[in-house]
C-alpha positions as CSV (number, residue, x, y, z in Angstrom):
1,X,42.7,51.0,-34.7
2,X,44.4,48.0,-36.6
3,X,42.1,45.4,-38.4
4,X,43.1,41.8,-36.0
5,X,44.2,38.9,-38.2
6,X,41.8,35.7,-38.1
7,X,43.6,32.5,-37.0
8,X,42.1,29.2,-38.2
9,X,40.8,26.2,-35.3
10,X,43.6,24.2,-34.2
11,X,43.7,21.0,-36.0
12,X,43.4,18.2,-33.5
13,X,43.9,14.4,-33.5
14,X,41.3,12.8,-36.0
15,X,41.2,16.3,-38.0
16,X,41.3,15.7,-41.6
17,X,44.2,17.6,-44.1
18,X,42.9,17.9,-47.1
19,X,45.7,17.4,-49.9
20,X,45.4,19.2,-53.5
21,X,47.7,20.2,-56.0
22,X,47.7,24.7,-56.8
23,X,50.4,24.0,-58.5
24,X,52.5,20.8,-59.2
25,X,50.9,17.8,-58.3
26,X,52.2,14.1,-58.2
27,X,53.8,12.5,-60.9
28,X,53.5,8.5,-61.5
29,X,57.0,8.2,-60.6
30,X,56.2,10.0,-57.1
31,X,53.1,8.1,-56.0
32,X,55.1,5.9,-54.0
33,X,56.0,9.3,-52.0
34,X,52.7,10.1,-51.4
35,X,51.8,7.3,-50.2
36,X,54.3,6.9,-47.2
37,X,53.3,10.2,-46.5
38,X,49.7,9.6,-46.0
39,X,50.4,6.4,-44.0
40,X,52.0,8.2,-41.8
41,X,49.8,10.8,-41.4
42,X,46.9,8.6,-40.7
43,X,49.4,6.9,-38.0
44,X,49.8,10.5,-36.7
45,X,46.0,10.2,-36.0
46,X,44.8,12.0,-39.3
47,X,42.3,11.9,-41.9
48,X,43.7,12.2,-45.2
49,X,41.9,13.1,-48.1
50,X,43.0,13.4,-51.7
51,X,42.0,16.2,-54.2
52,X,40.8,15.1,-57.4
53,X,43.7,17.3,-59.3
54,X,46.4,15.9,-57.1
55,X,47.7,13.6,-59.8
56,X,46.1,15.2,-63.3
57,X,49.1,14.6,-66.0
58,X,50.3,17.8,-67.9
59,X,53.2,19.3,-68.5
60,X,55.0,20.3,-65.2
61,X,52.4,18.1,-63.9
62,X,50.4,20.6,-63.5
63,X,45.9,20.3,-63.8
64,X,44.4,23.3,-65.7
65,X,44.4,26.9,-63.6
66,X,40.4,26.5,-63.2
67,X,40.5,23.0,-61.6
68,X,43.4,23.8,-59.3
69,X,41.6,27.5,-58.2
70,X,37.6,25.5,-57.7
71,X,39.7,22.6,-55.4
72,X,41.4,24.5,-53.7
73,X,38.9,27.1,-53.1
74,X,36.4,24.4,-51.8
75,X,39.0,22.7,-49.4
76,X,38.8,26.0,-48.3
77,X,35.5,26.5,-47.5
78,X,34.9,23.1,-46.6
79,X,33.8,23.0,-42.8
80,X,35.1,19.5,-42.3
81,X,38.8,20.3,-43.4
82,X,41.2,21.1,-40.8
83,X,44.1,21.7,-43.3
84,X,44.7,22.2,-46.2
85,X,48.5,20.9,-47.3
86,X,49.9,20.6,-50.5
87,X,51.9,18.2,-51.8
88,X,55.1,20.6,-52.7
89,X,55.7,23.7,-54.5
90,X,55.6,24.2,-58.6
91,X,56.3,26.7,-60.7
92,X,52.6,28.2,-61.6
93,X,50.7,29.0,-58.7
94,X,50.4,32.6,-59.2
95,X,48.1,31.9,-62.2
96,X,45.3,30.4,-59.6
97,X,45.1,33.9,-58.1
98,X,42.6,35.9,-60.4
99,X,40.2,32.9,-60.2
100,X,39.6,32.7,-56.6
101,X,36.5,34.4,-55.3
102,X,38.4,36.5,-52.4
103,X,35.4,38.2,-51.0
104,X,33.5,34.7,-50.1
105,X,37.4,33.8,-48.5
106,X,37.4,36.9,-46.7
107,X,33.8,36.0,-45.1
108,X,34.6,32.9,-45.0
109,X,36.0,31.0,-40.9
110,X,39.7,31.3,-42.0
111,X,41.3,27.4,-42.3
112,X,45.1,26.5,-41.6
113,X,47.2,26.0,-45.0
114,X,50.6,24.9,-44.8
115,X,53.4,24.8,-47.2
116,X,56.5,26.3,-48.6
117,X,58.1,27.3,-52.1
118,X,55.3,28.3,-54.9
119,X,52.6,27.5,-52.0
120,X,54.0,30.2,-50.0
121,X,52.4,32.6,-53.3
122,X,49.2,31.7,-52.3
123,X,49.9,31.6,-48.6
124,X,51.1,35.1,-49.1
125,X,48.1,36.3,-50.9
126,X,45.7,34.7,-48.8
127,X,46.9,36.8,-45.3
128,X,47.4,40.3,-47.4
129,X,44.0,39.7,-49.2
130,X,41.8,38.1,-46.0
131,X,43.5,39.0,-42.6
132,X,43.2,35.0,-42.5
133,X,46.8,33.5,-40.8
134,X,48.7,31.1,-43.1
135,X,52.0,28.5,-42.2
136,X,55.1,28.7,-44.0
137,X,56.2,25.1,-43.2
138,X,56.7,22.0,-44.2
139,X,54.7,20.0,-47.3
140,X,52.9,17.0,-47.2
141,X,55.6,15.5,-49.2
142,X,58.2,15.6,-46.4
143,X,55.6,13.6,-43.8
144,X,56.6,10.6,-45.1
145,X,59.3,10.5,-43.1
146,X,59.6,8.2,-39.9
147,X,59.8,10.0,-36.8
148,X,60.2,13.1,-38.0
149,X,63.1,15.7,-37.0
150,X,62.4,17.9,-34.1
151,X,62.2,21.2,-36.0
152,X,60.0,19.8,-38.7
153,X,57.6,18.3,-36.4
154,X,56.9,21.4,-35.0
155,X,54.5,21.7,-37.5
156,X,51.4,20.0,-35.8
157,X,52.2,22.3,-32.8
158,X,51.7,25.5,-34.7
159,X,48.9,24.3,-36.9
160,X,47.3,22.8,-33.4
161,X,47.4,26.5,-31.6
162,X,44.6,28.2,-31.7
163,X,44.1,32.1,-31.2
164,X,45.5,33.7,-28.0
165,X,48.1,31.3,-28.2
166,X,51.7,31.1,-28.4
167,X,54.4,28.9,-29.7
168,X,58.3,29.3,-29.2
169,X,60.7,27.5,-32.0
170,X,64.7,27.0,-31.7
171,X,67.4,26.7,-34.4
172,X,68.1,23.4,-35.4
173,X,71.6,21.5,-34.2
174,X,71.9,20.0,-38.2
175,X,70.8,20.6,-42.0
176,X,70.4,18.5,-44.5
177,X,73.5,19.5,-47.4
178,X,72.1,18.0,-50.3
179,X,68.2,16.4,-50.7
180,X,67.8,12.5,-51.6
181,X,64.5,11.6,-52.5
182,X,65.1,7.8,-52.5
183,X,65.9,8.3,-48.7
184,X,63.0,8.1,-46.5
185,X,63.4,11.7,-44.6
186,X,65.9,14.2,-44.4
187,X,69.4,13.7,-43.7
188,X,70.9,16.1,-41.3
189,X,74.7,16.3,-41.5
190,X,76.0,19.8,-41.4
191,X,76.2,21.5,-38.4
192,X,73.2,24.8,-38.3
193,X,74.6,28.4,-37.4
194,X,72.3,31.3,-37.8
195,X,74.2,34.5,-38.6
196,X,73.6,37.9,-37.8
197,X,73.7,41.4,-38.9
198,X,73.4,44.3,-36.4
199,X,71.4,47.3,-37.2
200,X,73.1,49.6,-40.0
201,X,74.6,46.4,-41.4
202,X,77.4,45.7,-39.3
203,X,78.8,41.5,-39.0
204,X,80.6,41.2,-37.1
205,X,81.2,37.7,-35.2
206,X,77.0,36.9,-35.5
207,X,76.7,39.5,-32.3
208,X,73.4,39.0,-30.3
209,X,70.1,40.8,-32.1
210,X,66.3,41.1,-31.2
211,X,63.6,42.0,-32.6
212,X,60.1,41.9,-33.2
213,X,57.3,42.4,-35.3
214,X,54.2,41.2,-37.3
215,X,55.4,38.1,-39.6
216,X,55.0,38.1,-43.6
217,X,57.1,36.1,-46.1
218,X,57.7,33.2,-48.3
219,X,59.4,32.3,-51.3
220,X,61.7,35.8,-52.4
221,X,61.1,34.7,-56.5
222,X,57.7,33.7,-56.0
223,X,57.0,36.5,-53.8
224,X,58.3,39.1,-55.7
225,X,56.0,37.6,-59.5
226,X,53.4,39.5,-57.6
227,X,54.4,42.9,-57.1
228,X,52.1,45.5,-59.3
229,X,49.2,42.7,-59.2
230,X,45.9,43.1,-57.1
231,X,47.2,39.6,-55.1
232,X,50.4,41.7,-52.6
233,X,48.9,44.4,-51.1
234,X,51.3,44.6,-48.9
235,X,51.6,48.8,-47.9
236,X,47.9,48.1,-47.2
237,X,48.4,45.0,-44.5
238,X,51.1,47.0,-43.0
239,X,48.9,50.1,-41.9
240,X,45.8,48.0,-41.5
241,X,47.3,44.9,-39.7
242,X,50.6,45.7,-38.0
243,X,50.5,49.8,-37.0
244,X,53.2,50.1,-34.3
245,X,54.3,46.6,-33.8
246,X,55.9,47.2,-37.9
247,X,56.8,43.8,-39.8
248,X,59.1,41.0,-39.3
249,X,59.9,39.6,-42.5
250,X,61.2,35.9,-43.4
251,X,62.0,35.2,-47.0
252,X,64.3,32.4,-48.4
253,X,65.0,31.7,-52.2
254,X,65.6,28.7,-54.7
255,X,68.4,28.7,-57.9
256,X,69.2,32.5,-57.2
257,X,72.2,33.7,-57.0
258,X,73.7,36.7,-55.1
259,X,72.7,38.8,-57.9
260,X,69.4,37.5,-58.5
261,X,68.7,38.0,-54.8
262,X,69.8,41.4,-54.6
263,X,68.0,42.9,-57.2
264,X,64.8,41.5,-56.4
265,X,65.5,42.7,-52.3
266,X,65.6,45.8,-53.9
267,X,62.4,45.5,-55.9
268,X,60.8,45.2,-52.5
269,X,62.2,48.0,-50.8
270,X,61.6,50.6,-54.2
271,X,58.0,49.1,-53.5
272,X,57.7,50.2,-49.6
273,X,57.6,46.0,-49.0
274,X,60.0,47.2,-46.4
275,X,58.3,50.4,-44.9
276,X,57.9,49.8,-40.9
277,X,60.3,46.4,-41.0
278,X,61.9,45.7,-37.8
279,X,63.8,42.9,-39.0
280,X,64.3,40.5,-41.5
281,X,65.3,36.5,-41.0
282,X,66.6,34.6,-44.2
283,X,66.9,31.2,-44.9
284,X,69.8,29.0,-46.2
285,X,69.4,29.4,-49.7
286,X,69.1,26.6,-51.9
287,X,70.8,26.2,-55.7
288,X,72.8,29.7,-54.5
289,X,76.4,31.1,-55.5
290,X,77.9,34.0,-55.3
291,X,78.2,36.5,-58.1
292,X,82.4,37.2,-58.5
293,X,83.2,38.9,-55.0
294,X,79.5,39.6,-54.1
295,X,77.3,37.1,-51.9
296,X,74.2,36.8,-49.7
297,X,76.3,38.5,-46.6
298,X,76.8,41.9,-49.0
299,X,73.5,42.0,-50.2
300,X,72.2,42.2,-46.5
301,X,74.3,43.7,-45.2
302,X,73.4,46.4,-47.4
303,X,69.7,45.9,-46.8
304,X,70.3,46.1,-43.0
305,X,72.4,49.3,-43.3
306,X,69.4,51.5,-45.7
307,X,66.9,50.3,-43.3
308,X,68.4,50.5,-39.9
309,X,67.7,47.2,-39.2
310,X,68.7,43.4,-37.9
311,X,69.1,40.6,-40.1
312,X,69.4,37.1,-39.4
313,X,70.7,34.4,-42.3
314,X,71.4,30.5,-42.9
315,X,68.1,30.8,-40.7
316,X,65.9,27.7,-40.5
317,X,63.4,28.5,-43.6
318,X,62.8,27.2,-46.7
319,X,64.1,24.5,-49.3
320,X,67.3,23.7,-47.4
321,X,65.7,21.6,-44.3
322,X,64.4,21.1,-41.7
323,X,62.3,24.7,-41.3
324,X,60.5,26.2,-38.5
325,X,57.0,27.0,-39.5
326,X,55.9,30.5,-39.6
327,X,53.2,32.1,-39.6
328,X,52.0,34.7,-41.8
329,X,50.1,37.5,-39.7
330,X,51.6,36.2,-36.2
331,X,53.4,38.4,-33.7
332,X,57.0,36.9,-33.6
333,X,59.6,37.9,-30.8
334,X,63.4,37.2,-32.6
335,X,66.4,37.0,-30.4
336,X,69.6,35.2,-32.1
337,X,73.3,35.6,-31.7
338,X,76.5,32.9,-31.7
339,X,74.8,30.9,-34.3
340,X,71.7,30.4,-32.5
341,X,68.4,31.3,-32.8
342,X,64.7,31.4,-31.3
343,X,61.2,33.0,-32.8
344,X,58.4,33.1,-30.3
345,X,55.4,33.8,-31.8
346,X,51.8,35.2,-30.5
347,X,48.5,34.7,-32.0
348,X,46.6,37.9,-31.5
């Protein structure tokens, strides 16, 4: 009988999100940033409260491993958090991960984090090592903005479900083409199409796919620093956690290129990342370019043909927004086709 993952409390109005740095925290030049975010979270209805390491100066901006790990762990653990949420990625997370005590997390009632780039490294480790459900979404970085888009706001909606529950997310209509941190939230100008890939990794004109499956993902560079380490046991969640319904797995990447992406892909597969996968969604990759003749389409197309299975791409995920927010350990139902897409997903 599978183990059941643990899904946090909702986090309701008046709940308080709890904001440290694991990895890069705020500069001087960013406070300004972090404060319009906080405003407007508190206008939202929410308590914020500021980690002591937030804005510790070092290089990368980054506090010492230790302090960033005993924050973070006692955000965690603290009863009166109803989320923890990061400022935005880094660079150095992974270093963190031998100095959290996993066993008292693993006893511990499992608490909502929510984040994307170097925090999905922790998110990533915190659902393989504890059964505890994590979101791939939005940072606390991106709040500031005033209303929010549609798909980004979607956030509170997942992070406010509790256990039993389910939440359904669309495609966006537009993506943001290039990032502008001196504008106050994203600017959506290019039209969104999600493409697909048909099982044994046929194009196609995006023809209609479905699919289904336990969710697990993140950052693919960040992702992939942890294979051979204690932190991604990921053969191990997949006979313990997902038995028949297999894996659904999202991954988007940063400053890769075709190349880059390919090789790590297949790092995961040699690895048996990809053993029971019933499908894998991708996000628009950020920094990208193809390698001479060879882009992100081959690479999959490839994937989808060894494994047998779909694959949908440009998908809403990751450092090109807005994003859906997924959830690590959730039962997602994935239909897409003419460059539009939905994920339903269950919390049991």
């Amino acid at each position: 009988m599978n183990q059941s993952i643990r899904y946090p409390a909702p986090l309701l109005a008046g709940g308080v999100i709890a904001v440290t740095a694991p990895s890069s925290g705020v500069r001087p030049e960013h406070v300004g940033l972090f404060n319009q975010a906080a405003e407007h979270a508190q206008e939202l209805g929410f308590i914020v409260r500021e980690g002591a390491v937030l804005r510790s100066r070092a290089k990368l901006a980054l506090a010492p491993a230790a302090e960033r790990a005993a924050e973070l762990q006692a955000f965690l653990l603290d009863d009166t958090v109803g989320v923890v949420m990061p400022p935005w990625g880094g660079e150095f997370l992974m270093e963190i991960l031998p100095l959290m005590d996993w066993e008292k997390l693993r006893t511990a009632p499992p608490k909502w984090m929510i984040g994307y780039s170097d925090t999905s490294t922790f998110l990533f480790a915190y659902t393989l090592m504890t059964g505890c459900a994590t979101a791939h979404g939005t940072n606390f970085i991106d709040l500031r903005a005033r209303p929010l888009d549609d798909v980004t706001a979607r956030w509170r909606d997942v992070v406010g479900t509790g256990a039993g529950g389910t939440v359904a997310q669309t495609s966006s209509a537009m993506y943001q083409s290039a990032w502008d941190i001196t504008k106050p939230g994203f600017i959506l100008d290019t039209p969104t199409s999600w493409r697909t890939i048909a099982p044994g990794g046929a194009s196609g004109e995006d023809p209609a796919v479905s699919f289904g499956g336990r969710l697990i993902g993140g950052c693919l560079e960040t992702l992939t620093t942890l294979i051979g380490t204690p932190y991604a046991p990921v053969p191990t969640f997949i006979r313990d956690y997902c038995g028949e319904e297999g894996t659904v797995w999202f991954l988007e990447s940063s400053q890769r290129n075709a190349g880059d992406i390919h090789r790590q892909l297949w790092q995961m597969k040699e690895c048996s990342w990809f053993e029971n996968c019933r499908g894998l969604l991708y996000g628009r990759p950020a920094g990208y370019s193809p390698v001479q003749d060879f882009g992100l389409a081959d690479s999959l197309e490839q994937l989808a043909g060894e494994l047998g299975i779909p694959v949908v791409y440009e998908a809403d995920i990751g450092h090109v927004p807005p994003q859906l927010t997924l959830v690590n350990g959730a039962v997602a139902a994935v239909t897409a086709g003419g460059g539009r897409g939905t994920v339903t997903m269950s919390f049991n």
